[in-house]
Each structure stands twice: as structure tokens, then as C-alpha cells.
C-alpha positions in Angstrom: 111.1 102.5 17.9 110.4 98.6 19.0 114.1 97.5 21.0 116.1 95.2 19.4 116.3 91.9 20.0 119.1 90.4 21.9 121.2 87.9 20.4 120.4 84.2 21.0 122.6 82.8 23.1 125.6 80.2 21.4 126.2 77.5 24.3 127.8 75.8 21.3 130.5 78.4 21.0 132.1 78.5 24.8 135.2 77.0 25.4 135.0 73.9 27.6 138.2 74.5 29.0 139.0 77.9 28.8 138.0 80.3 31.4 135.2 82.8 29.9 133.2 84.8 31.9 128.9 83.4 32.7 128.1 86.8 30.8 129.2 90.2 29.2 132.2 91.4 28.2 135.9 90.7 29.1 139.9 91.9 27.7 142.7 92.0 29.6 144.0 89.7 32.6 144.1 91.7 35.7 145.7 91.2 39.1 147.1 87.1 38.7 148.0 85.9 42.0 148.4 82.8 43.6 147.6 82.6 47.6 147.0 79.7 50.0 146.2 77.2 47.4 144.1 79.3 45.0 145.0 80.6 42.0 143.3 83.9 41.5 142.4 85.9 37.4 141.1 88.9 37.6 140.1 90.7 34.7 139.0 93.7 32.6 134.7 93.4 32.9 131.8 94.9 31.7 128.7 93.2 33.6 126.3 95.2 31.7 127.5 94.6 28.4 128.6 92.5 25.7 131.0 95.6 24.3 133.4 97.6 25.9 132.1 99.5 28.7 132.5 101.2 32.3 135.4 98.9 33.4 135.3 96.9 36.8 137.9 93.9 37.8 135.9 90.5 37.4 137.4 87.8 39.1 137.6 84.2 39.0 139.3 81.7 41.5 140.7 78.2 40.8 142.1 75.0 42.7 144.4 73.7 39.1 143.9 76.3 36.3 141.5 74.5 34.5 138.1 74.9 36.6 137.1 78.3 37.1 134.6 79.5 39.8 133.8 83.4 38.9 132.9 85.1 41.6 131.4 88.5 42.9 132.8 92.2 41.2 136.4 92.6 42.8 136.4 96.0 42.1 133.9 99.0 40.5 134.0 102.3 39.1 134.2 105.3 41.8 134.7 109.0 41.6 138.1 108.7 40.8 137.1 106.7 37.5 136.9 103.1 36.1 139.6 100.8 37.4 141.5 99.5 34.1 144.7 97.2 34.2 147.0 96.3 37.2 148.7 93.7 39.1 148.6 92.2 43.0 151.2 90.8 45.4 151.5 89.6 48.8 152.5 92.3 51.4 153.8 89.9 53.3 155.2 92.9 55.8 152.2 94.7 56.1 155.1 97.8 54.3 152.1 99.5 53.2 150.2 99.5 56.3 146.6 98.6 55.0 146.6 95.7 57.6 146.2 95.6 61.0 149.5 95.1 63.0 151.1 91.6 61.8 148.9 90.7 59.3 149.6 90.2 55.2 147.4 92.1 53.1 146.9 91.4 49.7 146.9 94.4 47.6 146.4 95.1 44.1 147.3 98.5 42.3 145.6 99.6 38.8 144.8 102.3 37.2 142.2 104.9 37.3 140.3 106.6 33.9 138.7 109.6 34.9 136.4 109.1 31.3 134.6 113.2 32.2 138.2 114.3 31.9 139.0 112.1 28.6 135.8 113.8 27.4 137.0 117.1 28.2 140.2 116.5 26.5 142.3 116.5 29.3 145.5 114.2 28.6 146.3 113.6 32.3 142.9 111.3 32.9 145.0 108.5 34.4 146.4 107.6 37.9 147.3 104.8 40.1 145.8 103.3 43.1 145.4 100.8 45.3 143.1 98.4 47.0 143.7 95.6 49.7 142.4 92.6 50.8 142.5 91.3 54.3 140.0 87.9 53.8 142.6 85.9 51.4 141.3 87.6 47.7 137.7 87.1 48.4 136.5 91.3 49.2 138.6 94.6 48.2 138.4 97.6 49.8 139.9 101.1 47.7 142.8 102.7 50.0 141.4 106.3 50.9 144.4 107.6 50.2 143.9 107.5 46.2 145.4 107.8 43.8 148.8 107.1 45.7 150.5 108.5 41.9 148.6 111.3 40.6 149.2 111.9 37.0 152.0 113.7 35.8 150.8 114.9 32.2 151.1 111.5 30.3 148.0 110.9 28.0 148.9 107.2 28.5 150.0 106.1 31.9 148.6 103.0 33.0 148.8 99.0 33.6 151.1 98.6 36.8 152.6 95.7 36.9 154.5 95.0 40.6 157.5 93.3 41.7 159.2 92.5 45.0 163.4 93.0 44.8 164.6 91.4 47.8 168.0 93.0 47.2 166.9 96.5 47.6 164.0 95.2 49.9 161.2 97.7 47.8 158.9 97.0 45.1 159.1 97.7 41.4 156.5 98.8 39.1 156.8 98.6 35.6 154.4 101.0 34.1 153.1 101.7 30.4 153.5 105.5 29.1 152.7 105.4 25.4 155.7 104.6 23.3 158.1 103.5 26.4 157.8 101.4 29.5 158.7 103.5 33.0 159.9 101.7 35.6 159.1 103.3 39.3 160.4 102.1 42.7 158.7 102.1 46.9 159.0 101.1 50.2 155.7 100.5 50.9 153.4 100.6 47.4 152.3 104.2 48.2 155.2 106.3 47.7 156.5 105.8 44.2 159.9 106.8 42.9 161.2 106.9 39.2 164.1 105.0 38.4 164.7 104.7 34.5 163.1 104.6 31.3 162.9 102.1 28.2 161.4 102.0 25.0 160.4 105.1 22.4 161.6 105.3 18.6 163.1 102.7 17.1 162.8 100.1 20.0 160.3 96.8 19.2 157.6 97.2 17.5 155.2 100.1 17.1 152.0 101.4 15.7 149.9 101.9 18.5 150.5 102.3 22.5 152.4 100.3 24.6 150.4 98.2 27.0 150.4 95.7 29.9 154.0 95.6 31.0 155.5 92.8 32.8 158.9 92.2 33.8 160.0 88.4 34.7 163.2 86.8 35.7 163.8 83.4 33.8 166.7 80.9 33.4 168.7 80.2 30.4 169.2 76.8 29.2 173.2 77.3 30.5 172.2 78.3 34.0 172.2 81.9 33.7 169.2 84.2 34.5 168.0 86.7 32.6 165.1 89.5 32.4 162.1 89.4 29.9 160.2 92.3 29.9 156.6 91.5 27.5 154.9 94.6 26.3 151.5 94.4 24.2 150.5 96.8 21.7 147.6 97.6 19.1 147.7 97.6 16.1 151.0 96.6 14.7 150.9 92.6 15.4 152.3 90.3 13.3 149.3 89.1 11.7 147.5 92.4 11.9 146.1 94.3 15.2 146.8 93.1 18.6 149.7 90.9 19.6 152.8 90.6 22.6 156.5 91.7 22.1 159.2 90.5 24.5 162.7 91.6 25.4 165.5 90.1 26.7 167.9 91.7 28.7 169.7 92.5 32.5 167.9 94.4 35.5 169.8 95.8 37.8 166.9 96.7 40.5 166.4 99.6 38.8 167.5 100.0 35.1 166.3 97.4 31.9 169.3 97.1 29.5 168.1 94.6 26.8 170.5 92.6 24.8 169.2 94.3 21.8 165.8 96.2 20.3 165.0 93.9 17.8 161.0 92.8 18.0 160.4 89.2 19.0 157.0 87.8 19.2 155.9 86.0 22.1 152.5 84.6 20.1 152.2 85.1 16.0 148.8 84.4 16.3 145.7 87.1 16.1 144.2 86.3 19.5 146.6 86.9 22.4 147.1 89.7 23.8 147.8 91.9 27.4 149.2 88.7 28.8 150.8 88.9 31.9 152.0 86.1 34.7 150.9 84.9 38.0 152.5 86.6 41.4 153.8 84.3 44.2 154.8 81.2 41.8 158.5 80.0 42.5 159.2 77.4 40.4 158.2 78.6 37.4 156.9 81.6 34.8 153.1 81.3 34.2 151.1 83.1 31.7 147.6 83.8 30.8 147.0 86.3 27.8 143.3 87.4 26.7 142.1 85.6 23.8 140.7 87.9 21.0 142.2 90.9 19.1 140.7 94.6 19.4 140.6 94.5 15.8 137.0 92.9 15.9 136.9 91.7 19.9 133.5 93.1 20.2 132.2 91.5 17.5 133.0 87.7 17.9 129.4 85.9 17.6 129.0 84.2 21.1 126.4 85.2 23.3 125.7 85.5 26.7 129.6 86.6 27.5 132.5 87.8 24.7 135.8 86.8 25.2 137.9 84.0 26.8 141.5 83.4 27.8 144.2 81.9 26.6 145.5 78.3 28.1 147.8 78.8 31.2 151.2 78.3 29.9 154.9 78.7 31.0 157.8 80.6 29.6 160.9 79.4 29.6 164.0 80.9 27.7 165.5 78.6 25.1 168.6 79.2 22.7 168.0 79.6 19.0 170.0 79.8 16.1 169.7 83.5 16.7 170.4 83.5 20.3 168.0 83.4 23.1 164.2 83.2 22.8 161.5 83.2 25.0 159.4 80.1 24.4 155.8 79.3 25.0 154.4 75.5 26.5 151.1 74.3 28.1 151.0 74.7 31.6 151.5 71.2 33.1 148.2 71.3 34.3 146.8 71.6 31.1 148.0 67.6 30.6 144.9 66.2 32.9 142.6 67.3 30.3 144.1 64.6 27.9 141.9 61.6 27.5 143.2 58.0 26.1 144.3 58.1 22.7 141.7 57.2 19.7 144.5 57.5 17.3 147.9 56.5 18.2 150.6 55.9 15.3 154.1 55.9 14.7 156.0 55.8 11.5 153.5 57.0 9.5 154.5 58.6 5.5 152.2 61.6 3.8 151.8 61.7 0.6 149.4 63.2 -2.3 147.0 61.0 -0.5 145.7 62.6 2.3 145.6 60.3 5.6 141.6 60.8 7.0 142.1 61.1 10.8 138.1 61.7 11.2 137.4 58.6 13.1 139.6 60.1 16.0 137.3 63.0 16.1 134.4 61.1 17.1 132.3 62.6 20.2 135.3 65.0 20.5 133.1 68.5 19.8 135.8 70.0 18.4 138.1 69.0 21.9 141.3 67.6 21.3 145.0 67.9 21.1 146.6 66.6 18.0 150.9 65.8 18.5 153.4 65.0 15.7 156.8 64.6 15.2 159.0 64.2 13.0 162.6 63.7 12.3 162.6 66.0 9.0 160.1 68.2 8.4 158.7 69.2 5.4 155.6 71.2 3.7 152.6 69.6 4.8 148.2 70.6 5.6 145.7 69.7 8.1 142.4 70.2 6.9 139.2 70.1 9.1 135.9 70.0 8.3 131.9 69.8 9.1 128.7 68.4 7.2 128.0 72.2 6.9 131.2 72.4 4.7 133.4 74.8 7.1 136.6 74.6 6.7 140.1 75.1 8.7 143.4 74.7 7.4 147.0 74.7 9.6 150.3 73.5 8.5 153.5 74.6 7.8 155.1 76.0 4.0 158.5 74.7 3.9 159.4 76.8 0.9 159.0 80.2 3.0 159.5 78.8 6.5 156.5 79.5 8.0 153.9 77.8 10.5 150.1 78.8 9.1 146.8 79.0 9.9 143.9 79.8 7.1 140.4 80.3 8.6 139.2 82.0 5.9 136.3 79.5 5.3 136.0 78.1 9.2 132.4 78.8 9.3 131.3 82.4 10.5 133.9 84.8 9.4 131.5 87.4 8.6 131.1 89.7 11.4 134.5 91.6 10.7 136.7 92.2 7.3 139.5 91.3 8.7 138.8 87.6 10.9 139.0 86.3 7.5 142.2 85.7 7.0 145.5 83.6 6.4 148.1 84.4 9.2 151.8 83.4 9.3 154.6 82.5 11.9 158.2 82.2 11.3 159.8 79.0 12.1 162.6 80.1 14.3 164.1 76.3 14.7 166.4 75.2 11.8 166.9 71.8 12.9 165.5 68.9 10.8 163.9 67.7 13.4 160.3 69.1 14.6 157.4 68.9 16.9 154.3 70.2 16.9 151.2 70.2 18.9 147.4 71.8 18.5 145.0 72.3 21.0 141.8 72.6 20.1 138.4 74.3 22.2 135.4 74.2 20.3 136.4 77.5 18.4 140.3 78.5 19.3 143.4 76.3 18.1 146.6 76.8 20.0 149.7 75.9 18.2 152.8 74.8 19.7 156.0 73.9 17.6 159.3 73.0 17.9 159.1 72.9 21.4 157.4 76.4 21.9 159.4 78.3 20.2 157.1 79.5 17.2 153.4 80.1 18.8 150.1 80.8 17.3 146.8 81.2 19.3 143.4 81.8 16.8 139.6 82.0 17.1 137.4 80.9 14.0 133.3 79.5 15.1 132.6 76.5 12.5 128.6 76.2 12.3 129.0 72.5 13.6 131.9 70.9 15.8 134.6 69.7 13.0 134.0 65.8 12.5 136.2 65.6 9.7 140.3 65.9 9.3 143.0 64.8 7.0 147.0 65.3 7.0 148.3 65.4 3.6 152.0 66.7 2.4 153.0 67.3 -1.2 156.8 67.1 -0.2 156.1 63.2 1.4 156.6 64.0 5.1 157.7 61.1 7.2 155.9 61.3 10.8 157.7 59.6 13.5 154.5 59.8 15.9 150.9 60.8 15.5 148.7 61.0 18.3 144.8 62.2 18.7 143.3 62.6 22.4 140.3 64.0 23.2 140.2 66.7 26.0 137.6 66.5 28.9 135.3 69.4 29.3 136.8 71.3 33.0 133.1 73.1 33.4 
């Protein structure tokens, strides 16, 4: 049998500002630190393979979150297994003891998959472990002592997420164990110690495992701080597959006591998911989720590489007319990107006559952010479209309340039944007033409205770079601004 032929490559479908990976396959966001200057992604990685394989921990390094230099494996499979999700701090103590006397040792801990013991239908395949770095991030070495938590008969026990309580002076670990979150304590990241348990029936959303824990600390808009704890899971997103779940509640160092179990959505869209935030930042709560959805993840047409993340953004905890939420903005770094403005425009009324923005898309490539806002807001559609007759539609449906996002006819939607499709967010504001903004990369949109409190994030790959847009509203929607800027490519 002759071999197949690889795919050609599609330099026209990588993200100019995104961080994807020179080759192969990528998921989740591993290990997000930032350390003497650099901010530091590792992530899930095949390096052999466009698909889903024996997983290592890729890693990329960055000066502003925007230019990404990947650099060498972080970590590889050994005989304990492949290394799946985790986190990394600081050990600014030297409390674990990988480091020579006074120094600070980074260290990450992930999980193992022992895949000969998944094939032998063993359900306690997974453990935790550790690895430190002594050189600042740039070479790992496995602690000998792993795993530091052997299993303890949980099919799913994996994605430690690590956080240092200064009060108790010990880390915490939030852990993932299929339909519940556990949350473990240590001295010194090698002796672990349960402290309580959330999650199981009738708590957020279900449908598949829970995934990809992370448990942050972030300020309400009257002062008062409160814990969000994210938790991914697959299937059961709002749009179908893959998507994040938040909740908000108190942590008292050991126990998570959320205000309620209802599910919140941290992104409505189908392509963010296992998001997690950076270690050692301050001042503020910054995320990076992977963008795709496992529904069809390994199918996406791009070639050398699959997969890219999300934009860095912040969370910050806003009140809604249903109490708090946790809302989603571009990082502020994400604002050099923005070139000067080829369409600029205030006080500007829709009608059944669409408005034709496609001068402002000139030498773009399918780059830009588009901003609008209005003081009432009303049904209204952006269309875009190519000479090859692709076509994506986003607006919002005043009549069920709903931000949207069609990409049923955005070019290549072929490769999976279910990329095709129209998906849906809940407008959570009720004000009159709105804002919205939509940042585009070549083949992902990232909507943004009412100030981040209803989130979408999609792929769609148009045959051509969209050179053609209108804005059109049947209910005559009065803009008070409209703005087009370009974004610079960050390569």
C-alpha cells in the first residue's frame, strides 16, 4: 500500500496573533507562570502528530503575551506514563527541597497516565508528580521521588492546579476527580493532605468529566473578595461539546462553599476550553483557554500544527442583574496590536439598508477589531464575506436575548457535522445601553459585549481572507460609535 500523502500545509490559516505551535498537535494550557520578566505557556503536545498522541508539555516563552518564542520539550513521557495537565509556582522557600540550599526552584506538578494500565483496564492509571527547574523555566528535571500522590482508585484524578495560602503558610491543590473537584493541602508540594470535596450530582453542569480546575481570588465591584473556582468539561457546553463553568463562592484555606450551584458560563462560544491563569501575577486575574472543541479538535484543516490559544484576557467579577458574574476582557496587552483607525464613526443609524464597511477591511487579512456602542440596543447582523462567496454572520436577536454567531457557510465547514453550526449566548446585561467588540485572527472571532459579561470565542477557515462586511438592523439600531482597526501581525 503506497503512504498517504501528507496534507499541504495552510500558512493562510495560522493566527497572526495567537500563539500556535511551529508543528503538530496541541490542547490544553499547562503550567502558566510568570518569572523574572517572562511569561511562560506550557502546553498539552504531540511533536509527532497532528492528532492526539503520547503527551509531552510544549512550552513557549514571552516578553508581552503577544510574541511567542516556543522552545525545546519541557517535559516527555517516562515509565511512569505521559505527563497530562498541571500547574507551576514559585518555591520561593526552597519548602520542597529540590534546590540547593537558599535557592527558588520552580516546580511544576502534573499528572501521570500510565496508558499499559488504561489498556489493561485498570481505573487507577493516574498520579501526580513533580518536576523542578533550577535555570529560571528554561530545563526540567522529573523529582525521583514520583509520583509524590500515588493513585487512590479514581479512574479520573488529574489536572493539579497549585496555590500558595499565606495564612496557613502551605500550598493548595485543586484537583479534578470525575464529577467533583478535590481540594488537597502540603507543606512542601510532596506530601499532600485532603481537605474537602465539591462538586458531584446536581452541582453545574454535567455530561462528561470534570477537567482543569482552577481556583482564583478576585475583587467585587464593592470591594469585597471572593473565590471563582473554573471547571471545564466535555461534552455538555453550551453550544455543544467543550466549554468552561465557573463558581462563585468563599475559601476558607481549605473548604469551597459557593454562593450557589447554578452553571455560569465563563465563554458561550465552541472553542474555549481547559483555561486556566497565570501564577505569580499580583495585580490582576489572567487567562488563556485552548482554542478548539474535542468535538472535532483533530480535524480542523490547518497544517503543519492543529490548534491555537485563546487571547490572554482578564477576569474580573462584575454585578448583574442576577448577582455577581465573572466577566471576561482583552488582556491590556492585547491593545498594542490595534493599528489607526480606517473607519471611525459616531452617530451612525441601521436600517433595512445595510451600511458596507468593506473599505475598512482593506490589506487587513481577516485582522481587525471591530467596537460599537450604543445607547439602546436592538436586533441587528454583521455579515462578512469573500470573492469565493464564504460567509459569516454575528449579531445579536433582540427578540430572544441572545448574542450569535452563524458559521454555517464561512468557508470550509466540512471536515466535522457538527462545526457547522449557529451558536447562541445569553445576554446577561439588561440595561439599554450596550457595547460590543470582535476580534478577529484570520479564522477565530472573539466576542466581547456588554463589557465582558456575555463571551463567545469561535473558529470557522473562509477560503480567502473576508474583504467584504455590512452592519444592517431590521429594528433601526442607533450606534453611538463605530470603529474598524486593523491588528498588526505579533509573528
Amino acid at each position: 500500500m503506497r503512504p498517504a500523502h501528507p496534507p499541504a500545509d495552510t500558512p493562510e490559516t495560522r493566527p497572526a496573533w495567537h500563539f500556535t505551535p511551529r508543528a503538530h498537535w496541541m490542547n490544553d494550557p499547562n503550567g502558566l507562570i510568570f518569572h523574572r520578566g517572562t511569561w511562560h505557556l506550557f502546553f498539552q503536545h504531540h511533536p509527532h502528530g497532528r492528532t492526539w498522541g503520547p503527551m509531552h508539555w510544549g512550552h513557549a516563552t514571552s516578553g508581552d503575551l503577544l510574541r511567542w518564542q516556543e522552545q525545546p520539550i519541557a517535559l516527555a513521557p517516562d515509565h511512569l506514563g505521559m505527563v497530562f495537565s498541571g500547574s507551576a509556582v514559585l518555591d520561593s522557600g526552597n519548602r520542597s527541597g529540590l534546590g540547593p540550599a537558599g535557592s527558588q526552584p520552580l516546580v511544576m506538578m502534573f499528572t501521570h497516565h500510565d496508558m499499559a494500565d488504561e489498556q489493561a483496564g485498570r481505573i487507577d492509571r493516574q498520579h501526580q508528580s513533580l518536576a523542578f527547574s533550577l535555570d529560571g523555566g528554561a530545563t526540567w528535571t522529573t523529582h525521583a521521588g514520583n509520583p509524590v500522590m500515588p493513585n487512590p482508585g479514581v479512574q479520573d484524578w488529574r489536572d493539579p492546579k497549585l496555590r500558595w495560602l499565606p495564612q496557613r503558610q502551605c500550598w493548595t491543590m485543586a484537583l479534578a476527580c470525575g464529577d467533583h473537584i478535590r481540594f488537597y493541602s502540603s507543606p512542601d508540594l510532596k506530601r499532600w493532605t485532603e481537605d474537602s470535596r465539591f462538586g458531584g450530582a446536581g452541582v453545574g453542569a454535567h455530561g462528561g468529566v470534570w477537567e482543569c480546575p482552577d481556583l482564583i481570588p478576585l475583587t467585587a465591584p464593592d470591594g469585597r473578595t471572593h473565590w471563582v473556582l473554573l471547571v471545564s468539561l466535555t461534552p455538555g457546553g453550551p453550544n455543544g461539546g467543550s466549554a468552561t463553568q465557573y463558581f462563585i463562592g468563599d475559601f476558607d484555606d481549605r473548604t469551597f462553599t459557593p454562593h450557589d450551584t447554578r452553571t455560569r458560563w465563563l465563554d458561550f462560544g465552541p472553542d474555549n476550553y481547559a483555561g486556566v491563569t497565570w501564577a505569580e501575577v499580583d495585580d490582576r486575574a489572567l487567562f488563556i483557554g485552548w482554542m478548539s472543541n474535542w468535538q472535532y479538535a483533530d480535524k480542523v484543516p490547518t497544517a503543519p500544527w492543529r490548534s491555537a490559544m485563546t487571547m490572554p484576557r482578564e477576569l474580573q467579577l462584575r454585578t448583574a442583574p442576577d448577582g455577581l458574574r465573572v466577566a471576561s476582557v482583552p488582556a491590556r496587552e492585547v491593545a498594542t496590536l490595534c493599528q489607526p483607525a480606517t473607519l471611525a464613526r459616531q452617530g451612525v443609524a441601521l436600517g433595512d439598508a445595510a451600511l458596507d464597511l468593506s473599505a475598512a477591511l482593506a490589506g487587513t487579512q481577516g485582522r481587525f477589531v471591530l467596537q460599537l456602542s450604543t445607547a439602546a440596543l436592538r436586533g441587528f447582523t454583521l455579515t462578512l464575506g469573500n470573492a469565493a462567496g464564504d460567509v459569516l454572520r454575528i449579531g445579536f436577536d433582540a427578540t430572544a436575548g441572545c448574542w450569535w454567531i452563524d458559521r454555517n457557510a464561512s468557508g470550509d465547514v466540512g471536515f466535522h457535522p457538527v462545526f457547522a453550526q449557529r451558536a447562541t449566548a445569553a445576554r446577561l446585561a439588561t440595561a439599554a445601553k450596550s457595547d460590543l467588540q470582535l476580534w478577529f485572527d484570520a479564522t477565530s472571532v472573539e466576542l466581547f459585549a456588554d463589557d465582558g459579561l456575555s463571551v463567545m470565542t469561535a473558529l470557522f477557515f473562509p477560503r480567502q481572507p473576508w474583504n467584504r462586511a455590512t452592519l444592517a438592523s431590521d429594528d433601526g439600531l442607533m450606534l453611538d460609535t463605530l470603529e474598524l482597526r486593523p491588528l498588526r501581525d505579533s509573528r
